[in-house]
C-alpha positions as CSV (number, residue, x, y, z in Angstrom):
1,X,41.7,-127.1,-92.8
2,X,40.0,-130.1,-95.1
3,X,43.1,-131.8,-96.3
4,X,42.0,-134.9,-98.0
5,X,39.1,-136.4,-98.9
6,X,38.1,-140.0,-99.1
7,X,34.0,-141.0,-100.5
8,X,32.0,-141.4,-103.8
9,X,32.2,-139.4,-106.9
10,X,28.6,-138.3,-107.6
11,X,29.3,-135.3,-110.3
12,X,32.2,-135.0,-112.9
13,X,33.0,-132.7,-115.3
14,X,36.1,-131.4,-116.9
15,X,37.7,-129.2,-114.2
16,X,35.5,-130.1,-110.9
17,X,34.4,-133.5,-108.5
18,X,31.4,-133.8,-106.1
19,X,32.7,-135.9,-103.8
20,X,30.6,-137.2,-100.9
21,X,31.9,-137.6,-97.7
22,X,29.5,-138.8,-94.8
23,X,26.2,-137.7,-97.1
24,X,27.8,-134.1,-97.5
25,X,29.0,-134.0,-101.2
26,X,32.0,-131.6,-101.3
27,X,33.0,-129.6,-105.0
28,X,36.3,-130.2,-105.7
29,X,38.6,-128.3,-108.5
30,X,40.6,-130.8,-110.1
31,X,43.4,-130.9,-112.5
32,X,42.3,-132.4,-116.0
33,X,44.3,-135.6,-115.3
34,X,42.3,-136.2,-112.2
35,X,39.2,-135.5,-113.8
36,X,39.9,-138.4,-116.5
37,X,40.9,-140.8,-114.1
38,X,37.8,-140.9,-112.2
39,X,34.5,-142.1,-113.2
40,X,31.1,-141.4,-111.1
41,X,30.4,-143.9,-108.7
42,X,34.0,-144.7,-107.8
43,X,35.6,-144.5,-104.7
44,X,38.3,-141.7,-104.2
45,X,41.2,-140.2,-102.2
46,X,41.8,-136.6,-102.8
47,X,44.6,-134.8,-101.6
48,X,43.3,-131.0,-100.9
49,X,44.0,-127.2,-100.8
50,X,41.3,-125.1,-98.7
51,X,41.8,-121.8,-100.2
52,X,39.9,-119.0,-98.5
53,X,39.3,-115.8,-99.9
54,X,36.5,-113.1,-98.4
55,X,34.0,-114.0,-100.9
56,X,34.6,-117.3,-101.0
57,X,36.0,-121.2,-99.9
58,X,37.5,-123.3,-102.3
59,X,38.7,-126.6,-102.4
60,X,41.3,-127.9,-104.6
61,X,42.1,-131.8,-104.7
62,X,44.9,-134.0,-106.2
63,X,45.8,-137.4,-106.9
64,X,48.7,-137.5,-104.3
65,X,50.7,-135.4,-102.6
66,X,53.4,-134.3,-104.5
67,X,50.8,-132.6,-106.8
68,X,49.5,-130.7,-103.6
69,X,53.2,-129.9,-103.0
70,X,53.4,-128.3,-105.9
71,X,50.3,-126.7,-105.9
72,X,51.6,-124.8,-103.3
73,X,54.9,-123.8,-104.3
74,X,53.0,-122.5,-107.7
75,X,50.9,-120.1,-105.5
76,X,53.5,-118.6,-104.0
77,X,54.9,-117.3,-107.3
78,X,54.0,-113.5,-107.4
79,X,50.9,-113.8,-110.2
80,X,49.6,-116.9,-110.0
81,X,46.7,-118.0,-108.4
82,X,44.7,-120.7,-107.8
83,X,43.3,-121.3,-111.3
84,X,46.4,-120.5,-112.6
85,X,47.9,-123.3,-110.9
86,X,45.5,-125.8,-111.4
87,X,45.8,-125.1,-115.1
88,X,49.5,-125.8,-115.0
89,X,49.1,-129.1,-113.1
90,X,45.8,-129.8,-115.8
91,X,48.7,-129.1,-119.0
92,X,52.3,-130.7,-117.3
93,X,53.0,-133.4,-114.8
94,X,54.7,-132.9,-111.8
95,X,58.0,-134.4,-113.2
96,X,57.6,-132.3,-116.2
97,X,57.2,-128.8,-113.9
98,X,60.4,-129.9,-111.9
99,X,62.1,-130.5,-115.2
100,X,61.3,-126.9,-116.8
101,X,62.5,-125.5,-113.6
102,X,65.6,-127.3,-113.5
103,X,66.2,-126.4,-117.0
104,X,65.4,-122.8,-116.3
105,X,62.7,-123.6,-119.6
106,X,59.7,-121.2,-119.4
107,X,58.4,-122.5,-122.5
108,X,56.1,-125.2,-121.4
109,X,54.5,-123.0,-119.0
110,X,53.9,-119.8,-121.6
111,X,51.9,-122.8,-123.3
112,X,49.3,-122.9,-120.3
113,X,46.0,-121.0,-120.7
114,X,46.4,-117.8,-118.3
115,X,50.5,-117.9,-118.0
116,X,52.1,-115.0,-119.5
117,X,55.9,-114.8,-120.3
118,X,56.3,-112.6,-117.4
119,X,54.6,-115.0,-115.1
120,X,56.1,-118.1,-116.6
121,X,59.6,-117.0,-115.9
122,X,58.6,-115.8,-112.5
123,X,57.8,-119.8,-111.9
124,X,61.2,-120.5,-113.2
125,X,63.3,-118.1,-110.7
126,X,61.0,-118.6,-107.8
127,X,60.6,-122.0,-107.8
128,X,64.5,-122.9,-108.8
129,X,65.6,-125.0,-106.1
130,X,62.4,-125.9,-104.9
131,X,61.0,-128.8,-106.1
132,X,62.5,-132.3,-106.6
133,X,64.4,-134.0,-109.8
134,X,63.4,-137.5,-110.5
135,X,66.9,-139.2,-111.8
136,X,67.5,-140.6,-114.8
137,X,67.4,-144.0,-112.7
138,X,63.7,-143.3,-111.8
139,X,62.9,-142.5,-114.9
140,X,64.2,-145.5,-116.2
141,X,62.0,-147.7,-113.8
142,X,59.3,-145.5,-114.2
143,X,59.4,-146.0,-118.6
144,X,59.5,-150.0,-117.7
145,X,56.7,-149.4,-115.3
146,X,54.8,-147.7,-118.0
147,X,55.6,-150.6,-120.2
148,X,54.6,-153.1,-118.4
149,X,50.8,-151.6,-118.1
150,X,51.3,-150.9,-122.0
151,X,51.5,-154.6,-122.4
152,X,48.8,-155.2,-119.5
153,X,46.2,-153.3,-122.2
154,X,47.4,-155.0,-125.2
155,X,46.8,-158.1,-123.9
156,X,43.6,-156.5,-122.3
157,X,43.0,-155.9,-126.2
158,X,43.7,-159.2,-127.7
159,X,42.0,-161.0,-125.1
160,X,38.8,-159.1,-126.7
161,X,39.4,-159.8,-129.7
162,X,41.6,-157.2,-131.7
163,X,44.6,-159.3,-133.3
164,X,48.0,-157.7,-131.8
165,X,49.1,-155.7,-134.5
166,X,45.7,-153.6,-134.0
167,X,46.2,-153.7,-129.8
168,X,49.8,-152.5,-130.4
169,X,49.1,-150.0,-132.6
170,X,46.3,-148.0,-130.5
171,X,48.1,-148.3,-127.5
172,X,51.0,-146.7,-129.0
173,X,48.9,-143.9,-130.3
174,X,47.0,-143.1,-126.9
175,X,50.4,-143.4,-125.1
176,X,51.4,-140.4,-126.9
177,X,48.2,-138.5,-126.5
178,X,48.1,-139.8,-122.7
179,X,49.0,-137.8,-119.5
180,X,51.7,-139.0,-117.3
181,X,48.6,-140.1,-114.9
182,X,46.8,-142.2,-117.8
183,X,49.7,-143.5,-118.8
184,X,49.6,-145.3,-115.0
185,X,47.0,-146.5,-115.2
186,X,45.7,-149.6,-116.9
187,X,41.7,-148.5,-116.9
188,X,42.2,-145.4,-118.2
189,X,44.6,-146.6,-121.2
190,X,41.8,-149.5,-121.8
191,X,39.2,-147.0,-122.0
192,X,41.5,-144.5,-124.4
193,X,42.8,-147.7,-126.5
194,X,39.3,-148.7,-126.9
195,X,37.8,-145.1,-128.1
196,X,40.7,-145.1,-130.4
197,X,39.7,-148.1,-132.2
198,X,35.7,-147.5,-132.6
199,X,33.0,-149.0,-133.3
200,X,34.5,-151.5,-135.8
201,X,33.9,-155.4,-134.7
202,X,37.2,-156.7,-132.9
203,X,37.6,-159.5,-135.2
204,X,37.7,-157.7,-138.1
205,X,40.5,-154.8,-136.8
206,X,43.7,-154.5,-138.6
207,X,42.8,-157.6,-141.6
């Protein structure tokens, strides 16, 4: 069983890694968040799923292990398989998942490409119970954690150039667009923040 990897990213593309480990690059489904976090050339840790079918071996990999965990409890819900799983760790964080399950709301997994309403409520009754509910403390510390790295790329921002109105401003509209791993990450939102504000020369931004 290949439960992690660690090496260089040497392929990336919307749904998949090539990972190399010890010269032997290994493909590696990933969920969408996972795929914009990395960038070839890095160094990564993958969490992984070996999933063996007759036909086939296929690997899975995650950013830590509660998405694995999860992984896992989706496959055991009668209908959905691996791809169907991924895709609902590519559209909803882990927190987001537990909290739809809590809620008994099959909504935001209807939403996911490949989950029908028969399916999605199947996730709801099968997994009730099953997953852990961060608190409303953790969610607290977890929006002033998100903060602070908001403030870490605005100052990233102004540092560049962009007055602080601007650097406000596009953080705050690539926080809403940004997944729950983006949004940890200080990079990533430097890269978004940057895309969303072009081409145009940082000192003339927002006059």
């Amino acid at each position: 069983m290949i439960s992690s990897l660690r090496g260089h990213v040497l392929h990336l593309d919307a749904e998949s890694a090539i990972v190399e480990v010890g010269g032997v690059g290994f493909s590696v489904a990933v969920p969408a968040s996972v795929a914009r976090s990395l960038h070839v050339g890095d160094e990564t840790t993958l969490h992984t799923a070996l999933i063996v079918r007759e036909d086939a071996l296929s690997l899975f990999g995650f950013a830590d292990r509660d998405e694995l965990t999860v992984f896992h409890h989706l496959l055991s819900v009668s209908g959905v398989g691996p791809k169907s799983a991924l895709g609902v760790l590519s559209s909803l964080s882990v927190d987001q998942i537990a909290h739809a399950v809590a809620d008994e709301d099959d909504a935001p997994f209807r939403r996911v490409s490949g989950i029908g309403p028969k399916t999605a409520k199947l996730i709801v009754v099968q997994l009730a119970g099953k997953l852990h509910v961060t608190s409303a403390t953790s969610r607290q510390a977890a929006g002033s954690a998100a903060g602070e790295i908001a403030g870490q790329v605005v100052a990233a921002l102004t540092a560049l150039g962009w007055n602080e109105r601007t650097s406000v401003e596009a953080v705050t509209l690539v926080l809403d667009a940004a997944t729950d791993a983006d949004r940890r990450s200080v990079p990533v939102l430097l890269k978004l923040a940057l895309a969303q504000l072009g081409p145009a020369r940082p000192e003339r931004a927002g006059v």
